[in-house]
C-alpha positions as CSV (number, residue, x, y, z in Angstrom):
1,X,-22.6,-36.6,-64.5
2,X,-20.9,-39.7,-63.6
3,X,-17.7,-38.2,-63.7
4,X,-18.5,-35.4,-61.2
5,X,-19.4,-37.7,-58.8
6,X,-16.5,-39.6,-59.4
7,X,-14.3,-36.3,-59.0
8,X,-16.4,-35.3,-55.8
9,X,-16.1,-39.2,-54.1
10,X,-12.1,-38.3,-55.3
11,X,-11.8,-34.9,-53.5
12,X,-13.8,-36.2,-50.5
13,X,-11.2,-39.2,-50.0
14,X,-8.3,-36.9,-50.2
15,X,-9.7,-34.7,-47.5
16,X,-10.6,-37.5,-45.2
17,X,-7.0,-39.0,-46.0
18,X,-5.5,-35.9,-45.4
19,X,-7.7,-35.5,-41.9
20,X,-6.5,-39.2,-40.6
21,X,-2.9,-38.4,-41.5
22,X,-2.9,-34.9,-39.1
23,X,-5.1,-36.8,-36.5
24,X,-2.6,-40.3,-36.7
25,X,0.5,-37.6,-35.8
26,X,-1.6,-35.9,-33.3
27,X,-2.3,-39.5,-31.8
28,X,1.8,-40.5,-32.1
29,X,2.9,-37.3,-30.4
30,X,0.6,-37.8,-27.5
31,X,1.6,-41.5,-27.5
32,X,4.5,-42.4,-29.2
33,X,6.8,-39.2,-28.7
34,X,5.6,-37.8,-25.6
35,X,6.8,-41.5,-24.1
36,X,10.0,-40.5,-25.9
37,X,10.1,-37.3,-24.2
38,X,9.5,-38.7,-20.8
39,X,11.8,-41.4,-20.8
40,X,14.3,-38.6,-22.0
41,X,13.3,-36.3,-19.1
42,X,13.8,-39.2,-16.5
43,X,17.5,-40.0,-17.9
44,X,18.2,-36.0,-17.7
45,X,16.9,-36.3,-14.1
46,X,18.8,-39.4,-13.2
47,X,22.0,-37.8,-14.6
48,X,21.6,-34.7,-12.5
49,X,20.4,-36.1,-9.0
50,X,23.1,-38.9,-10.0
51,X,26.0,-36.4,-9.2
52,X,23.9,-34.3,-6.2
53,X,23.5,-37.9,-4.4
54,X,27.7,-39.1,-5.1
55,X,28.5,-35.4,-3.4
56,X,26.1,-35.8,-0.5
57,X,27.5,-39.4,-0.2
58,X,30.9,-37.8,-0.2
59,X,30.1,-34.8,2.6
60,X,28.9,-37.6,5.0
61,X,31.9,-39.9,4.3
62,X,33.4,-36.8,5.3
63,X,31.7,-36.7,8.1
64,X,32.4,-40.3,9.2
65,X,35.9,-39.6,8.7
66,X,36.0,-36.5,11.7
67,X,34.4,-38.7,13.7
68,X,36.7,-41.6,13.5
69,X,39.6,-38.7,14.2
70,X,38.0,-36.9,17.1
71,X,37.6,-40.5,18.6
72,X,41.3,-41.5,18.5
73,X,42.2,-37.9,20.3
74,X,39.9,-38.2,22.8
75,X,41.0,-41.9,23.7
76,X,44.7,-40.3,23.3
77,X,43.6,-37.7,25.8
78,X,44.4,-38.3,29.5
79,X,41.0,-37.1,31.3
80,X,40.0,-37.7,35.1
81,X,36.6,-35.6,35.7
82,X,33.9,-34.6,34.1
83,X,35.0,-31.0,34.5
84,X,38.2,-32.2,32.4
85,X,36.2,-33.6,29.4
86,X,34.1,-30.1,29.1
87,X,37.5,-28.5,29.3
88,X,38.2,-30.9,26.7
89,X,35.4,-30.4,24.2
90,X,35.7,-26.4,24.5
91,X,39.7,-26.7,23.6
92,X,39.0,-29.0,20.7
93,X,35.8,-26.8,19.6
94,X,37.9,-23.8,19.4
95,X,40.7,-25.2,17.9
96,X,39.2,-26.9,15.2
97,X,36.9,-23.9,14.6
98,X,33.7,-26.1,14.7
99,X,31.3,-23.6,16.0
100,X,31.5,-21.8,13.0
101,X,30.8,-25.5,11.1
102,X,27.8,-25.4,13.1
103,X,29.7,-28.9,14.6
104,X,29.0,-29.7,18.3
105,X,31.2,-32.4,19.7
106,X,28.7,-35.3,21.7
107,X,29.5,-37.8,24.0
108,X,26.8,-40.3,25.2
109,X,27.9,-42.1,28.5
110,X,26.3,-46.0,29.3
111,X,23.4,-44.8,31.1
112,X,22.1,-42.5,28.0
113,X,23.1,-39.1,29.6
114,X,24.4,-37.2,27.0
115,X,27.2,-34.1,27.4
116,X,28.6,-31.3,25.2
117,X,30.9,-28.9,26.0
118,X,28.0,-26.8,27.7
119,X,28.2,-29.7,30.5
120,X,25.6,-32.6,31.5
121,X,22.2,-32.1,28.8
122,X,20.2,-34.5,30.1
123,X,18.8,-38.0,29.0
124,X,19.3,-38.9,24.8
125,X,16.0,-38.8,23.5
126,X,17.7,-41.1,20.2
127,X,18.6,-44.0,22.7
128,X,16.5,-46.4,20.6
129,X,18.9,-45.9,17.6
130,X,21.7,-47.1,20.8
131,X,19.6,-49.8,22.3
132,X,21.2,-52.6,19.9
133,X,24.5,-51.5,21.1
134,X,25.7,-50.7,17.4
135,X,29.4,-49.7,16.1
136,X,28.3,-46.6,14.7
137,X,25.1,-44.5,15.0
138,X,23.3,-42.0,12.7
139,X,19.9,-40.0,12.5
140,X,18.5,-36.6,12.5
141,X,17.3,-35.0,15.3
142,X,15.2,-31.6,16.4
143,X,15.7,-32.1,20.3
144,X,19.1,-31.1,20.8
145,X,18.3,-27.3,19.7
146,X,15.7,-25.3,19.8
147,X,16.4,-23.6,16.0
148,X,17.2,-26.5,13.7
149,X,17.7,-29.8,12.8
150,X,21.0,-31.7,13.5
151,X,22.5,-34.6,12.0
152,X,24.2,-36.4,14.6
153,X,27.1,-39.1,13.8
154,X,28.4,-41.2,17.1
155,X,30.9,-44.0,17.1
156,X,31.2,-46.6,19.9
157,X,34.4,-46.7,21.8
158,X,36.4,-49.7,21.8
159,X,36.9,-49.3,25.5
160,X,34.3,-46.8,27.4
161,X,36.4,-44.4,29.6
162,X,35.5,-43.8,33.2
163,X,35.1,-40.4,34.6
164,X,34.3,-39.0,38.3
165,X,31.2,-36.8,38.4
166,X,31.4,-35.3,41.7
167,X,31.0,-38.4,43.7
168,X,29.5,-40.8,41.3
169,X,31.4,-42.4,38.6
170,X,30.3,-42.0,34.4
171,X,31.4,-44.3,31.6
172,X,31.6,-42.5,28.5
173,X,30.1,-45.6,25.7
174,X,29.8,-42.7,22.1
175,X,31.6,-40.1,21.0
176,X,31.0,-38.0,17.9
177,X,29.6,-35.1,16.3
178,X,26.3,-33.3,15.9
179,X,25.6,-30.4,13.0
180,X,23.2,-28.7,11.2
181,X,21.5,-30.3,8.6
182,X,21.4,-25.9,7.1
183,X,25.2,-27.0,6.6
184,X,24.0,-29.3,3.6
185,X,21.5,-27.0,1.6
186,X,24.5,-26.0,-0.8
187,X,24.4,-29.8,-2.0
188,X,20.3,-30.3,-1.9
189,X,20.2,-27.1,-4.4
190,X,20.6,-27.9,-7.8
191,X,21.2,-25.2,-10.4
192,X,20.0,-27.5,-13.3
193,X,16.4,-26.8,-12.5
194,X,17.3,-22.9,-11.0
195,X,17.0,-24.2,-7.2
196,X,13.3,-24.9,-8.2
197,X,13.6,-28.5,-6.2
198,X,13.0,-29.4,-3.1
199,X,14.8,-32.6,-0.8
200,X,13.4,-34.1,1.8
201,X,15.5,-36.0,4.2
202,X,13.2,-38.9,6.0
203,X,13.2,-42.0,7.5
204,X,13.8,-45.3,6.2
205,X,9.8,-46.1,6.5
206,X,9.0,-41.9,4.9
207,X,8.5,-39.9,8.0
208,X,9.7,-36.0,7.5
209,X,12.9,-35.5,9.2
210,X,14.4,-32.3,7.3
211,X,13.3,-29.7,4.0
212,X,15.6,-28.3,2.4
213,X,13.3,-25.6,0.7
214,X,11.1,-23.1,3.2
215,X,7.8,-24.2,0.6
216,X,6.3,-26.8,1.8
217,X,5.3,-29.1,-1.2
218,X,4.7,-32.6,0.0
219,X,2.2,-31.4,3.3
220,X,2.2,-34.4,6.1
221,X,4.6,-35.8,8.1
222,X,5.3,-39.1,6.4
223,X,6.3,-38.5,2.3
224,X,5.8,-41.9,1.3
225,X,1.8,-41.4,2.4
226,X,1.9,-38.0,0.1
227,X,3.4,-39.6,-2.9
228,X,1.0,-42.9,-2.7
229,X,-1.9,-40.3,-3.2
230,X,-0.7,-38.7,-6.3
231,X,-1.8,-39.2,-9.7
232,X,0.4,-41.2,-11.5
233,X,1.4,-40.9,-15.2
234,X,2.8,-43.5,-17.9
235,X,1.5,-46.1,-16.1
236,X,3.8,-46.1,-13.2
237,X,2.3,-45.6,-9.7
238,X,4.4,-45.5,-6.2
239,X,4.4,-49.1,-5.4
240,X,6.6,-49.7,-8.9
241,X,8.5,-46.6,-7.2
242,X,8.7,-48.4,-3.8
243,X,9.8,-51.7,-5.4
244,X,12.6,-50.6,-7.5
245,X,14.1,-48.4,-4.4
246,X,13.9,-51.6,-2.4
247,X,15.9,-53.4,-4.7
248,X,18.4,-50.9,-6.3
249,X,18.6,-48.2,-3.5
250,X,17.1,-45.4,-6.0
251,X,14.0,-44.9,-8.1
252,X,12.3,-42.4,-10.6
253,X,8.9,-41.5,-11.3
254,X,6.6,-38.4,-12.0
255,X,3.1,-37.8,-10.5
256,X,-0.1,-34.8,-10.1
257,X,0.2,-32.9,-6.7
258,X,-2.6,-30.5,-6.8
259,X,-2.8,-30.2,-10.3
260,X,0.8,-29.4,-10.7
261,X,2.8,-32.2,-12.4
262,X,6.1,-33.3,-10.3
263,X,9.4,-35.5,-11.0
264,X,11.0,-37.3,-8.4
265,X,13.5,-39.5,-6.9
266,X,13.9,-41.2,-3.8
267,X,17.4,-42.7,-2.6
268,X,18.8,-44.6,0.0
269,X,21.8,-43.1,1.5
270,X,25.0,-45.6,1.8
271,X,26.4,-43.6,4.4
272,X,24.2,-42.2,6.6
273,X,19.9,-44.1,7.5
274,X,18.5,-41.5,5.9
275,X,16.0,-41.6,2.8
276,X,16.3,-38.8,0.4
277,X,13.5,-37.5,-1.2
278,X,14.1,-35.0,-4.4
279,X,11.2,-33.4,-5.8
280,X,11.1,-30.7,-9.2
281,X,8.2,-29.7,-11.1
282,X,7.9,-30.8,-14.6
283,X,7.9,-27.7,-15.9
284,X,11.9,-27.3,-15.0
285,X,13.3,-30.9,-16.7
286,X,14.7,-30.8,-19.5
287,X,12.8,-27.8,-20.9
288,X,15.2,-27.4,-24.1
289,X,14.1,-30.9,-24.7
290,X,10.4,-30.1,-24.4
291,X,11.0,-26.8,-26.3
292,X,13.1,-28.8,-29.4
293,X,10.0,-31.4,-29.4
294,X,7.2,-28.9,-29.0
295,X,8.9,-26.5,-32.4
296,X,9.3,-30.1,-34.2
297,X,5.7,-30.8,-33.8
298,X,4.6,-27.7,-34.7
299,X,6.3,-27.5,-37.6
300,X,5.2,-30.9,-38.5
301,X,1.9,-30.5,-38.1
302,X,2.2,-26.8,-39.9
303,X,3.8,-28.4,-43.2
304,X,1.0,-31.3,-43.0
305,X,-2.1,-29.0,-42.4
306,X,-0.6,-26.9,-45.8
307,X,-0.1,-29.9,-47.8
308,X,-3.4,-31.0,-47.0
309,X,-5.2,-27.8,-47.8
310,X,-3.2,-27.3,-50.8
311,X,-3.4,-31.0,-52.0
312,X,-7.5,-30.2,-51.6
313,X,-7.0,-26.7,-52.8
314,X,-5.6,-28.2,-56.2
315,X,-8.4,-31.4,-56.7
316,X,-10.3,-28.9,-55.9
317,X,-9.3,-26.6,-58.9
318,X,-8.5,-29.4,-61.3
319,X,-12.3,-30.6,-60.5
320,X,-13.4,-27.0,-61.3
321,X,-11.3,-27.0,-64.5
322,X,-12.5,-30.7,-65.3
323,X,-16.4,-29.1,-64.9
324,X,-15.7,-26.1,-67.0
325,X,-14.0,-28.0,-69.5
326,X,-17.2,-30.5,-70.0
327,X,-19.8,-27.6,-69.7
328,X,-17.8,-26.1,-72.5
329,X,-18.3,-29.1,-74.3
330,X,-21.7,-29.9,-73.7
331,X,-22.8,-26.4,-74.8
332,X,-20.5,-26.6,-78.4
333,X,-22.0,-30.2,-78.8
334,X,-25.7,-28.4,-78.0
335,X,-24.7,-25.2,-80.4
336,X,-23.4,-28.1,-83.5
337,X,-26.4,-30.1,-82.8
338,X,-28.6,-26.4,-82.9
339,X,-27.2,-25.7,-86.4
340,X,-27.8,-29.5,-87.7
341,X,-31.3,-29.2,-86.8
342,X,-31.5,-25.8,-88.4
């Protein structure tokens, strides 16, 4: 009798043994690995939006660049009247094909009128961004169109030109171009994650200025409002976000927006005020990574749940065989001990 409970107590520790050793690996992978995994995922990320961010970086270097050119003709250029300076801005337009970039040429005079080669436009609604009397000047704007955003680069002339408006006298203080932010869609898509991302162009303090994608995911005007009310994962929350892009210029994170879990990044451009703000469901970085840890796991906890039922499956029988063997006993000691007595 002894000895069957000492098989039993036997069997029972094996199964409990085998039970903590599937629930330890259930508690690593959800710990452990899945940290893994999301550090891995962030890196992936990083890499990608890396190379998306040195391109945009590039386009509006670019930009800079015409700018800096279209300044030195215009200074070069011998203009009178106001009516020679549209003449002006049609001849270059044409000629450098810029309608077809989407590319108006601007020119801001000291009083904050502003002209294209359409004529006179009216007051600058930007002049803040002018008031400090700056070298060069950048933002994104609605109000000069009525059908899309435009990202507007202006450079201050070393020596404002003087013009004669009729009877009254303009001095032409910036000079540069305005385009359409549409114009930079090709570099906000990514085909990493199948164009499933979204970039938001803001403000340095997160208000909306641009979307690249026609979905609107983050709902508000200012982003960094949106992203403070998310659920946050691995311990990380937005003001770690907001910290790190203060002191590197970029940052990384992941959050819960409505149930739906998000990566992001936010950078600081070096070339233009503007904040970008890259969002991508979770779903969509580095799936073959998920995938590879997700059949790892399963197959680890496949070959663990089999050796434990067959480790039990074979106590079990040798307990079985242990029992038979000792009934077998007991009854030819009973059947000798019968045929004594007899």
């Amino acid at each position: 009798m002894w000895k069957d409970k000492k098989y039993r107590r036997i069997l029972l520790a094996c199964i409990f043994a085998s039970l903590a050793a599937v629930a330890g690996f259930f508690v690593l992978s959800r710990t452990y690995i899945k940290n893994l995994v999301y550090k891995e995922r962030l890196n992936q990320m990083e890499e990608i939006t890396h190379q998306m961010f040195r391109n945009l970086e590039d386009v509006i270097g670019n930009r800079w660049a015409d700018v800096n050119v279209q300044c030195n003709y215009l200074i070069g250029t011998d203009l009178q009247t106001d009516t020679d300076l549209y003449a002006y801005l049609q001849r270059v337009s044409t000629l450098s094909n810029l309608e077809e970039k989407q590319i108006t040429l601007l020119v801001v005079d000291s009083a904050g009128r502003y002209y294209t080669q359409q004529g006179s436009r009216g007051l600058l609604r930007e002049m803040h961004y002018l008031e400090d009397d700056p070298e060069w000047v950048n933002y994104v704007t609605n109000s000069l169109t009525e059908s899309d955003s435009r990202m507007v680069f202006l450079k201050r002339l070393d020596t404002p030109i003087t013009l004669q408006a009729g009877t009254a006298q303009i001095s032409l203080r910036y000079y540069g171009i305005a385009q359409s932010m549409e114009q930079l869609n090709t570099y906000f898509r990514c085909d990493a994650y199948d164009d499933h991302n979204s970039v938001y162009v803001l403000e340095n303090n997160g208000l909306k200025l641009f979307n690249s994608n026609n979905t609107e995911l983050l709902k508000g005007q200012n982003v960094y409002t949106v992203l403070s009310q998310m659920s946050y994962l691995h311990g990380s929350s937005f003001q770690q976000a907001k910290a790190e892009l203060q002191e590197n210029g970029v940052c990384y994170s992941n959050a819960i927006l409505d149930g739906t879990e998000y990566f992001y990044s936010l950078k600081q451009m070096e070339n233009a005020a503007w904040t970008l703000a890259f969002l991508v469901p979770a779903d969509d970085v580095a799936t073959n990574t998920q995938k590879l840890v997700d059949l790892v796991t399963a197959i680890i906890i496949g070959f663990a749940t089999v050796f434990s039922l067959s480790t039990i499956l074979i106590l079990w029988r040798l307990q079985r065989d242990m029992q038979r063997d000792a009934l077998q006993a007991e009854q030819e000691t009973n059947l000798r001990l019968e045929s004594y007595n007899q």
